[in-house]
N, C-alpha and C positions, 0 to 999 in steps of 0.2 A: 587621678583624673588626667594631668599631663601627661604621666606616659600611656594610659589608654588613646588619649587621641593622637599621640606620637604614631605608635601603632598603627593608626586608622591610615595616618599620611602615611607612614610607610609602604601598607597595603596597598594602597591610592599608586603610589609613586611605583612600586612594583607591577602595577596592574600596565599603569602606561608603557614600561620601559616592554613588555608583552606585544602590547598593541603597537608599539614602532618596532620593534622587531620584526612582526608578521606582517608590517604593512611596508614596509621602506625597505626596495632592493638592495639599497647600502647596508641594512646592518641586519639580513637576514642570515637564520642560520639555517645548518643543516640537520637532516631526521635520522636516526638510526632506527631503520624496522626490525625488529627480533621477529623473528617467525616461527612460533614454537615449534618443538619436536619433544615425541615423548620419550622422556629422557629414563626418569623412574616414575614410579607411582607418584599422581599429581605432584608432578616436578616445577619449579620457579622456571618456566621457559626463560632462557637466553641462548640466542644461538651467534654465528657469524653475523655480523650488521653488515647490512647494504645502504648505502647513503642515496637522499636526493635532496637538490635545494629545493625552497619553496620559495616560488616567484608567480608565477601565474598560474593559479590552481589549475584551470580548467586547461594549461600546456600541461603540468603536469601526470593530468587523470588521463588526459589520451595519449600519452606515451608509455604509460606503465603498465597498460592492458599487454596480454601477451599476443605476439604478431606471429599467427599462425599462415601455413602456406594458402594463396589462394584460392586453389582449389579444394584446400579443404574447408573452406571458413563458409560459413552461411551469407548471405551477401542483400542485399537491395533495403528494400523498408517495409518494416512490420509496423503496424496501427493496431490500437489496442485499448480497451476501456478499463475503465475501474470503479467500482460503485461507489458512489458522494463525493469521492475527492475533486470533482472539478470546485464543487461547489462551498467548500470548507471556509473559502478565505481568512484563516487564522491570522489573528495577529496577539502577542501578551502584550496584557494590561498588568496594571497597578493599584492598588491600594494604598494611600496610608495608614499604619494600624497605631502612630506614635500618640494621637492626638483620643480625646476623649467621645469626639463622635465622628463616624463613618464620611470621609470625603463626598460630596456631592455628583462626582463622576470616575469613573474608570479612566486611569492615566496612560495612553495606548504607547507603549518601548520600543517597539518596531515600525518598520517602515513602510509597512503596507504591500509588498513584495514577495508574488508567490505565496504560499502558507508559511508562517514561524509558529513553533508548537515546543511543545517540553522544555521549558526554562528552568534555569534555576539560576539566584541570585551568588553572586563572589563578593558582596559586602552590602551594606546598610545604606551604600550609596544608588543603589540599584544598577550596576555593572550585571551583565546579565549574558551568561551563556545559554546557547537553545539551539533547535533543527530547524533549518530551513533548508525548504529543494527550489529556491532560485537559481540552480545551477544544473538541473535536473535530476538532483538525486537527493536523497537528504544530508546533509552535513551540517558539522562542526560550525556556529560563529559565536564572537562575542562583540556590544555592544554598550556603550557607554550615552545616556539619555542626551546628558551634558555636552557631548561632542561628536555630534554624529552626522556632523555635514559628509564626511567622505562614505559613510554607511558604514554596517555591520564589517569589522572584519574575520575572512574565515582561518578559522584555527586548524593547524597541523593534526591530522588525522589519519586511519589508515588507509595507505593509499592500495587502490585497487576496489574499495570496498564500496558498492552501491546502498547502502544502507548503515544511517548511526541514528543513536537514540539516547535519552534520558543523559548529558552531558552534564560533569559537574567539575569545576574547577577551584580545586582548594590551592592554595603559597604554591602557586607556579606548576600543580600538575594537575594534566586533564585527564579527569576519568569518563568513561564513555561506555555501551554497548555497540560493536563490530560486525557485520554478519561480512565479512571476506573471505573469513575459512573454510572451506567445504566442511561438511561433518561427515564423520569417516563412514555413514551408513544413509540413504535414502528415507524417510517421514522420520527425519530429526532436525529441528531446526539449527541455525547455523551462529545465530545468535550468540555473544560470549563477550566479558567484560573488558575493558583495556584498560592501561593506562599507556600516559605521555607526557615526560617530561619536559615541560615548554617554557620553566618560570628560570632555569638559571643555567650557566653552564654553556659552550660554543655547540654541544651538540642535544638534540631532541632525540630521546628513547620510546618506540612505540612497545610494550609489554604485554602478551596477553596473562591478565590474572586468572581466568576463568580453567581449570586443569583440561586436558587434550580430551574429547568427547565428551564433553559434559556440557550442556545449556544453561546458559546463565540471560535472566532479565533483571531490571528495575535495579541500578543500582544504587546505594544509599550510604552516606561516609558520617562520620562519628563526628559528634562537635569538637574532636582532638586533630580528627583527621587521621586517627591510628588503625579504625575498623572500617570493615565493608561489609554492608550486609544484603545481600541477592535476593531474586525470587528464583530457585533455581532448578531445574527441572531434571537434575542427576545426569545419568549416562544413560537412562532407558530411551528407548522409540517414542515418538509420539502416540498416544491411544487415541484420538481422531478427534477430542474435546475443542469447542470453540467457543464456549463459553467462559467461565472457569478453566485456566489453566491447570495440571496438576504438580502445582509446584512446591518448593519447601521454601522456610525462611532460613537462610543458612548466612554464617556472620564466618569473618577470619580476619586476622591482619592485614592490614596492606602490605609489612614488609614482608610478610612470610602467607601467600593465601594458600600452600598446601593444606595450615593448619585448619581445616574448616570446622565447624559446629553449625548443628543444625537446633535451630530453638523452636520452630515450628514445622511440624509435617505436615501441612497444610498453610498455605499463605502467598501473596501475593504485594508488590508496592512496596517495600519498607520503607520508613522514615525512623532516624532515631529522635532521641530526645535526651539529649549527654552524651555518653558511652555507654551507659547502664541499661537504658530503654531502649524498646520496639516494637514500634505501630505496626500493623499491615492490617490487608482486609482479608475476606474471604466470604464468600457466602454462609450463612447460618442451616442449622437445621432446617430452621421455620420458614426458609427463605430468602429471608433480608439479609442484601449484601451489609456486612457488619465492620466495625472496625475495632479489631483485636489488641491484646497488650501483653510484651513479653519480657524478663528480662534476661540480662549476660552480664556474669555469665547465669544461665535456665537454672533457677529454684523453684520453680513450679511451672504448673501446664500454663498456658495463655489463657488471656480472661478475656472477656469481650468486655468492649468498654461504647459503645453505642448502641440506643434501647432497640427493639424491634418497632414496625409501624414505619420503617421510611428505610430505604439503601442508604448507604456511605461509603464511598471507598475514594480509592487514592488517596490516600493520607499523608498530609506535613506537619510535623511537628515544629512545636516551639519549643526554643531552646529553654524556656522556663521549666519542661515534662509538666504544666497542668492543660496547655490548650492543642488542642491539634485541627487545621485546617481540615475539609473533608469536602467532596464533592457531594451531592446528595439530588437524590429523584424521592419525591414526597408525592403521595395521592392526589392532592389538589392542586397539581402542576404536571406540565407537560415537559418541563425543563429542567435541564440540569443545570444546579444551581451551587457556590461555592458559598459555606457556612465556617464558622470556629465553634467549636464544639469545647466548652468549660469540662473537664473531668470529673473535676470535684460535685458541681454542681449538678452536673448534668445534664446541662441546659443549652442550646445550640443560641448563635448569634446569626441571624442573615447577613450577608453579606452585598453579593450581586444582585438578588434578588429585589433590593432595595433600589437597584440603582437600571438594570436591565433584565427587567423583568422576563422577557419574551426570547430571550436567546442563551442558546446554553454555553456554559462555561466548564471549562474542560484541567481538571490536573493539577490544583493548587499547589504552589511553595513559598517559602518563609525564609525573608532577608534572615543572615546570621543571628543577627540582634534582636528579631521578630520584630524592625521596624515598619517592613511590609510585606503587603501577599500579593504573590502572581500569580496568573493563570491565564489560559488562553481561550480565545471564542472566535468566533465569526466579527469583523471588524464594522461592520455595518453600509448599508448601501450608501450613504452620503461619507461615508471617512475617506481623505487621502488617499492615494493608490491606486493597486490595482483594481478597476470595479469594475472589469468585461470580462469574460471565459472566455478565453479563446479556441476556437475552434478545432484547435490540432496544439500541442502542447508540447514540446520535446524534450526527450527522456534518455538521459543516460544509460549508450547501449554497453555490454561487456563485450562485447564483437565489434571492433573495428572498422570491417566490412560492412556491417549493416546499423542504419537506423532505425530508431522506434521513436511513436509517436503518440501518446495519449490521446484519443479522442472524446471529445464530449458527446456523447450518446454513445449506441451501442448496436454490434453484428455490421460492422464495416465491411465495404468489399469495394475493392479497387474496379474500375473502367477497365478494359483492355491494356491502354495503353500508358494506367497509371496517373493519369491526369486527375483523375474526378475519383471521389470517394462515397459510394451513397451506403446511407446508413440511417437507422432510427434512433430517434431522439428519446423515445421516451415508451419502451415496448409495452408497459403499463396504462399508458392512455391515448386518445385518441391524435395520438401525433402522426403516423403515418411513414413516411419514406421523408429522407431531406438526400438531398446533393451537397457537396461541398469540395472546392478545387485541392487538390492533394498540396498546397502552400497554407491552405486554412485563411484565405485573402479573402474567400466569395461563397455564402451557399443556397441554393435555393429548394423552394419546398415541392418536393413532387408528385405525393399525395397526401391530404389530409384529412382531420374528421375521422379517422378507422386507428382501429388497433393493430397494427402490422409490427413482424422481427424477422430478423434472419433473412438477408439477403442476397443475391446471386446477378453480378452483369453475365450476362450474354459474350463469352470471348468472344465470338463472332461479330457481334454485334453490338457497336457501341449504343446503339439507340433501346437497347431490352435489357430491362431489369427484373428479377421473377425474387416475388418476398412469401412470406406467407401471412393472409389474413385472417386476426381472431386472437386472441387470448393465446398466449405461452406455455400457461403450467395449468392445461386441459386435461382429461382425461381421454381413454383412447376414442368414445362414442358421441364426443362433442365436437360442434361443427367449426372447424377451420379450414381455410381454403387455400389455394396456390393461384397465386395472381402473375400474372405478364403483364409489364410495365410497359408501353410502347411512348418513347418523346423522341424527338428531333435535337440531341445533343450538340449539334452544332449552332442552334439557337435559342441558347442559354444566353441572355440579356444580363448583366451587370448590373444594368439600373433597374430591376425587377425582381422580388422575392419569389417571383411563382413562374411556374415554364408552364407554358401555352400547350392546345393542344395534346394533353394526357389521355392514352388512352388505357384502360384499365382491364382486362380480359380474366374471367375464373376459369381455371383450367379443370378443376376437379369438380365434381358433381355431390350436390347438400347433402344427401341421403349416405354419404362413404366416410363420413366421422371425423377425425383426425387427422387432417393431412398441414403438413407443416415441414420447415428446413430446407428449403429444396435446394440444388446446387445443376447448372447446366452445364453439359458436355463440353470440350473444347471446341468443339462442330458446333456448336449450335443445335442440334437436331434435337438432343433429348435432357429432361430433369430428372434426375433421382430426387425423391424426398420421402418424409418419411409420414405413413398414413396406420391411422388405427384402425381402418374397413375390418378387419376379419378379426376385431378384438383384441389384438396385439400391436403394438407399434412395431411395424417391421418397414422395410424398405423399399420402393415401388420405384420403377422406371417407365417413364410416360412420354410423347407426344412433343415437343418444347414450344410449336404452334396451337396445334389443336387441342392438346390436352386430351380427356378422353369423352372429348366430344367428335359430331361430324366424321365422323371413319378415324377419330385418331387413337392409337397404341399406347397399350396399360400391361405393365406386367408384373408380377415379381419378385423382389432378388434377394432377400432374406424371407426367413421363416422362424417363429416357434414363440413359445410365452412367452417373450423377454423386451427390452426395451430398446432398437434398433434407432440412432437418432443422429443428426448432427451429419449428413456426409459431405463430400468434398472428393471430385473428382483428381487426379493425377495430369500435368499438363498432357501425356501425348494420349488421354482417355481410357487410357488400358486397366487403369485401378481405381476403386474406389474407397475413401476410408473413412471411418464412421466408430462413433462413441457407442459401446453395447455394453449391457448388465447380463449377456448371455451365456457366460459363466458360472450365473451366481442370480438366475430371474428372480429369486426370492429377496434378493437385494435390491433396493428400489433407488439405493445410491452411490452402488461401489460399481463404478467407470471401468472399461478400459478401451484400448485402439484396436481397431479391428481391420482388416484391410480384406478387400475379396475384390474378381475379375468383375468388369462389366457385363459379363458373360454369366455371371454367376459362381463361378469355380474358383476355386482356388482361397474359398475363405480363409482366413489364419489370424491370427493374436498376435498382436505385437506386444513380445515381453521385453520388457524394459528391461536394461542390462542393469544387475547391483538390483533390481526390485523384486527382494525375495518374498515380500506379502502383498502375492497378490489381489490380496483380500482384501486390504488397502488402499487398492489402487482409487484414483477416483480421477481420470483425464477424458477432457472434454476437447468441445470448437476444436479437432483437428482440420488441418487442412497441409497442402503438400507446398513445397516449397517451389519457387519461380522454375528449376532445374530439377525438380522432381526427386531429388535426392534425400531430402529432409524433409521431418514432420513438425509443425507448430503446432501445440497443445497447450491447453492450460492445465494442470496440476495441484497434487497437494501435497509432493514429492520435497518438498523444502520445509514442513510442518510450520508452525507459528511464530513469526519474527515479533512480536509485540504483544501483552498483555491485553485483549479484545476489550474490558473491558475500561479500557483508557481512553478509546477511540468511539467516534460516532456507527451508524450501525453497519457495518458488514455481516453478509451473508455467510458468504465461507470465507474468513480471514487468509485462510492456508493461501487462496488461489493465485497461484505465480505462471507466470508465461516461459516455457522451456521449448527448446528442438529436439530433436533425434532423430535420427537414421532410421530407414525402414526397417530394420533388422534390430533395432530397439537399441544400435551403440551410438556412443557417441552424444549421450546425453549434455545438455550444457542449459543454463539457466539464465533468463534472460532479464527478471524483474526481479527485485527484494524489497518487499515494505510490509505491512501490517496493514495492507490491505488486500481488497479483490478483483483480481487481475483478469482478463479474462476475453473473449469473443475477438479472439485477434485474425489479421487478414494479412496475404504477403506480396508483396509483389515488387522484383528486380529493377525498378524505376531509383535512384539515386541523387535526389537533387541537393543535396548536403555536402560540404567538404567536410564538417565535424559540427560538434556538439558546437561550439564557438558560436560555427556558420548557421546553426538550424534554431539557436536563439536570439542572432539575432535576427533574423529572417520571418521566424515565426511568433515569437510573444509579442502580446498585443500590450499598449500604454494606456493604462485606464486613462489616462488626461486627453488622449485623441479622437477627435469628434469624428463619428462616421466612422470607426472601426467594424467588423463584422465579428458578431458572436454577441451572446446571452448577458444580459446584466447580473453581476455577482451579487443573488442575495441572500445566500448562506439556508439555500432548502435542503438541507441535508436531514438524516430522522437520527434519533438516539438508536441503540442498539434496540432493537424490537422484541429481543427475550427479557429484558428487563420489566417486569410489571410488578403494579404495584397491588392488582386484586389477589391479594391474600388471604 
């Protein structure tokens, strides 16, 4: 018993001397990054190290980006949405599991800051490493309950990298998933596992484990600390799955992860239980997602070890191998809910469900000792914190030159002259058009009560806004329309939610089906959008006044079975460019970019450079760049950074915001998450010195009264392919 809890204080004692390292410029150290290269077949990457101190994270994320010449670099500020995440406000809780019945409330570890998600415990004391994008991206921190007046501190990770996941820190090293690497082929994701030695020694090693083209998620370390065991998705392409990932369960040493073994050809999540066990999920024949049981090293196939009648997945084991934690969606709840599920017995325990009935919990894990369980949720409208959305959100860009900016709602489009942002809040119901000022200080509502997306100012005209109203995901003979927005933008009141005087004009005529997306000429004079009149969604150019009312002009500028959508004019008018399935009409979801004259002529395909299946392709919301030189697109050219079914629901997980050259070079990536990115807007207005400058400028303090933006109350939906009618 004494030397166990020697042990413990040791741990304790190691764990601090970590945290004043990372925190106190006097006794930080430096990082050695290894940057793999392929040396031999899954070779132990080490190459030349390059050193940097760590002092001020966010000095040293904006120096380490690569400073390309200016004129080659993309430049001004992209705004950009993403489906649920305004609304997540994650924060991990706690359980006791020491005591003989279930604690009376959820014990909240973090700080109410931004979203914190994926935890997992470093002792029995509840020391707790996890992801948080307080800083605009997600990363590295750890946190101690006991002493957390200075807050979370962030741990040494790889730098460059806009995206980390699933962190776990055993005696002084962090293991981690990295997506910094490019992967050596377009729809593969970039994803792959790390380590970093942080616990001893004057210098920190960042290692990738995961071999050179191969995809590695969900990492999970042995109660020795000797194995690793991945959900790993080999060397192949992605096959376009966003459900179900197609990955394997595959385990190797730490010291040596060339050696791999694969114990499951199907699986996802692992957790062990010893060295000898291994949990994961997968979905079943019969449909229920299940949670499986293997061992290592593999004397037989995997058995499934939770009944059908209910999902389970993300699994944590106890260190005893009889109980394992599990997430679970049960018919007679709308909630995901965290249970301990007995082996032997076979009998599940509630958990949350006892305690927060009505909110879901997301990704269970288990102190070393299984003296407690965490898991993360929605922190609730009355908790500590952050409790406002803020209206504009800012996002760690990989471009220097240029800012990005999350917004809350969706199909943003900058004013002229970059000031004002109007956009829909909510294209699904009757929200309408909103404004809001390009700082995210002020916004007001500029029509409401209708179903309106995709929207278009007026270059010419800062007072004309042209959206389209009616339902989104219509078919081509259903009535949607093309409106002109007409307000007096100069008299936008501050102390007023609503602007005066709107007037509201339909351009297109009921009887002509489908008309939606429009986009106005640099002039002023005319809208391309896109109408289903002739059975097809193709492309029309019309009137930007009249519309094709009153003597005004209708013509049009595509043709043929296929799905013409999404355009965007060129600043000096001469081109137009638009999302078509006209390759491939029988495909009703494989994308690509299209560009043709206003004139009509000169259609063509922008082939993406390195994107040899074009059959894959699937890019949307282009539009051209402030200098007309470059294309913003959203994509699925980066395939799946996170296991889908870990996270609340997205549509298309893949979806990441990229550039490129008209000519399809010069590809570069501008988002990395595990989520969906998407309907972004560009324009050469600059009001940021850095990432520094645009947080603090733009996040809002849920403690401040009279701030502008939505009350955080966690209305996000579960994944919507999950059901439970079996």
């Amino acid at each position: 018993m004494e030397d166990t809890q020697q042990d413990e204080f040791d741990k304790e004692d190691d764990m601090r001397q970590i945290l004043t390292q990372a925190s106190h410029p006097s006794k930080r150290r430096s990082i050695n990054i290894h940057h793999p290269n392929q040396q031999a077949h899954h070779s132990y990457y080490k190459t030349p190290a390059s050193s940097l101190t760590v002092s001020n994270p966010l000095l040293i994320w904006s120096s380490i980006f690569v400073a390309m010449a200016a004129s080659d670099s993309p430049a001004g500020t992209v705004v950009f949405s993403t489906v649920g995440r305004c609304f997540y406000g994650f924060d991990i809780f706690s359980v006791p599991l020491a005591t003989t019945t279930i604690a009376a409330e959820e014990h909240r570890l973090t700080d109410g800051k931004s979203i914190n998600f994926n935890g997992s415990f470093t002792d029995d004391h509840q020391t707790l490493v996890f992801i948080s994008e307080r800083t605009g991206a997600p990363r590295i921190y750890l946190a101690r309950p006991r002493s957390n007046s200075l807050g979370p501190t962030q741990l040494p990770s790889a730098p460059g990298s806009l995206f980390h996941d699933r962190p776990i820190l055993r005696d002084g090293k962090l293991f981690f998933v990295s997506a910094h690497e490019p992967s050596d082929s377009l729809y593969k994701s970039w994803s792959a596992v790390y380590a970093a030695e942080i616990g001893g020694g004057d210098d920190d090693v960042i290692t990738r484990l995961t071999p050179d083209g191969v995809v590695d998620y969900s990492p999970a370390i042995s109660r020795s600390g000797e194995l690793m065991a991945v959900a790993s998705y080999g060397s192949k392409l992605w096959g376009g799955e966003i459900h179900e990932l197609d990955t394997e369960i595959v385990v190797f040493p730490v010291s040596n992860p060339t050696e791999r073994t694969v114990l499951a050809k199907r699986g996802g999540w692992p957790t062990w239980a010893g060295d000898s066990t291994v949990f994961f999920h997968h979905e079943s024949e019969d449909g229920w997602w299940s949670i499986y049981r293997v061992e290592h090293p593999p004397t037989d196939l995997p058995r499934r070890v939770t009944p059908p009648g209910l999902h389970a997945f993300t699994p944590a084991a106890f260190h005893d191998s009889k109980r394992i934690a599990v997430a679970t969606r049960r018919k007679e709840s709308d909630f995901r809910h965290i249970e301990i599920f007995d082996i032997d017995s076979g009998k599940f325990q509630p958990i949350t469900k006892l305690l927060n009935p009505e909110i879901h919990h997301y990704n269970p894990f288990v102190s070393p000792g299984s003296d407690f369980l965490g898991c993360h949720r929605f922190r609730g409208e009355s908790a500590p914190g952050d409790s406002i959305i803020p209206n504009l959100e800012p996002v760690l860009s990989p471009i220097k030159s240029l800012n990005m900016l999350r917004l809350n709602g969706s199909f943003p489009e900058f004013s002229p002259d970059g000031d004002l942002i109007a956009y829909n809040p909510d294209f699904d119901s009757n929200s309408g058009v909103t404004i809001v000022k390009s700082d995210g200080s002020k916004r007001w509502k500029l029509i409401k009560d209708r179903v309106a997306f995709y929207n278009s100012w007026n270059p010419a005209d800062k007072n004309v806004i042209f959206t389209s109203i009616g339902g989104i995901f219509q078919p081509a003979n259903s009535m949607v329309q093309i409106a002109r927005i007409t307000f007096d933008a100069s008299k936008l009141d501050p102390h007023r939610a609503d602007i005066p005087n709107v007037d509201v004009k339909i351009l297109t005529k009921e009887s002509t089906g489908n008309n939606g997306f429009p986009a106005c000429s640099p002039d002023g004079k005319s809208v391309v959008f896109r109408s289903g009149r002739s059975g097809h969604k193709n492309l029309y150019i019309m009137d930007a006044v009249k519309g094709e009312f009153d003597g005004g002009y209708i013509r049009q500028l595509t043709n043929g079975a296929c799905i013409d959508t999404m355009p965007s004019w060129s600043p000096n008018g001469e081109l137009i460019v638009f999302s078509s399935n006209r390759h491939d009409p029988s495909n009703p979801v494989t994308f690509g970019i299209y560009i043709i004259r206003a004139d009509g002529s000169g259609l063509r395909r922008v082939h993406v450079e390195r994107s040899s299946d074009l059959d894959m392709e699937r890019i949307n919301h282009a539009c051209f760049s402030p200098n007309g030189e470059w294309l913003l697109v959203t994509a699925n050219m980066g395939g799946v950074m996170a296991e889908p079914v870990s996270l609340p629901n997205q549509f298309q997980p893949y979806g990441e915001v990229f550039v490129v050259r008209l000519d399809g070079s010069g590809l570069r990536r501008l988002t990395w998450n595990g989520y969906e990115n998407g309907t972004a807007a560009w324009h050469s207005r600059v009001d940021y010195d850095d990432l520094d400058d645009q947080i603090r400028r733009l996040s809002l303090n849920g403690d401040v009264e009279g701030v502008d933006g939505d009350e955080l109350k966690g209305q996000f939906q579960e994944p919507l392919w999950i059901t439970c009618d079996l």
